[in-house]
N, C-alpha and C positions, 0 to 999 in steps of 0.2 A: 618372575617379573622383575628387571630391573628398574634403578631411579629414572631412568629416564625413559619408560617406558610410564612409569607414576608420573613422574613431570608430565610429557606430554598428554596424559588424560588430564591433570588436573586444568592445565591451560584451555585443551576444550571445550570441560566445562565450562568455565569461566567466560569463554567467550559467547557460548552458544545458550547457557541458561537466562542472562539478561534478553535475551531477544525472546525465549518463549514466554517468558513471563508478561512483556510488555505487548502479547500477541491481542489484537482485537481491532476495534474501530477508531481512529485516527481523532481526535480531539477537537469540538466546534470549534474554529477559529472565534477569535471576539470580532473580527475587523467585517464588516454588510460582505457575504457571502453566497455564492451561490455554488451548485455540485455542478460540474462539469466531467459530461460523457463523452467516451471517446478519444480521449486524449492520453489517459495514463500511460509511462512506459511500464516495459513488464515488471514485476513486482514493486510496484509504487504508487498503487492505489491506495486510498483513503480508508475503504471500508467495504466488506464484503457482498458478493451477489449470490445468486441462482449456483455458480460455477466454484464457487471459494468463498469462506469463511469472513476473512479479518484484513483488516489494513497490510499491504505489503504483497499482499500472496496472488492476485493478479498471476494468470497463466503466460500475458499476450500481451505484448504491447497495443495500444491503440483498439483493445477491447473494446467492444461497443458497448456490454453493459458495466463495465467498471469505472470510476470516476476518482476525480480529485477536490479539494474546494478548492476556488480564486473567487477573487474579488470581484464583486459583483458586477455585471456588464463586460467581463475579461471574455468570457469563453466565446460568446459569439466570434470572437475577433479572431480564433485558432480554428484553423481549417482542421476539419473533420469533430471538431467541438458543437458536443448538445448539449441545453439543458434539462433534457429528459434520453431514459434510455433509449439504445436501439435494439430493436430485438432482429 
C-alpha cells in the first residue's frame, strides 16, 4: 500500500464518518411547525418512514410518505404538499 493510497482512505473517512454518525431524525424546529408530505427532494427528508430509516435517505423525490417541517400554514401553499401521508 502506498502513501497515497493511505491518504486517500484516511480522506474518506473523514468525510464519510461525520455523516454516519449524525444519521437519524432531523431536529424539532423551535419556530410553530408543521410535517409536510409530499414534497421532499430525493434524499432530504426530515425523518424516516415505512420505506427508510433516518433523515436524509428518502429514495424519491416528491415521495408521498416522506416529509419535511415548514412553517406552519406553508405547505398547503406547495403543490402536491400534505399535512398528512399519502399512501
Amino acid at each position: 500500500m502506498n502513501i497515497s493510497s493511505v491518504l486517500a482512505a484516511a480522506i474518506a473517512a473523514a468525510v464519510v464518518l461525520p455523516s454516519i454518525a449524525s444519521a437519524g431524525p432531523a431536529a424539532v424546529p423551535t419556530y410553530n411547525n408543521e410535517k409536510c408530505y409530499g414534497i421532499a427532494a430525493k434524499a432530504a427528508n426530515d425523518c424516516g418512514t415505512a420505506t427508510h430509516s433516518c433523515a436524509g435517505t428518502a429514495t424519491k423525490a416528491k415521495d408521498p410518505a416522506s416529509w419535511v417541517y415548514l412553517p406552519k400554514g406553508t405547505c398547503e401553499k406547495i403543490a402536491g404538499g400534505s399535512t398528512s401521508a399519502k399512501t
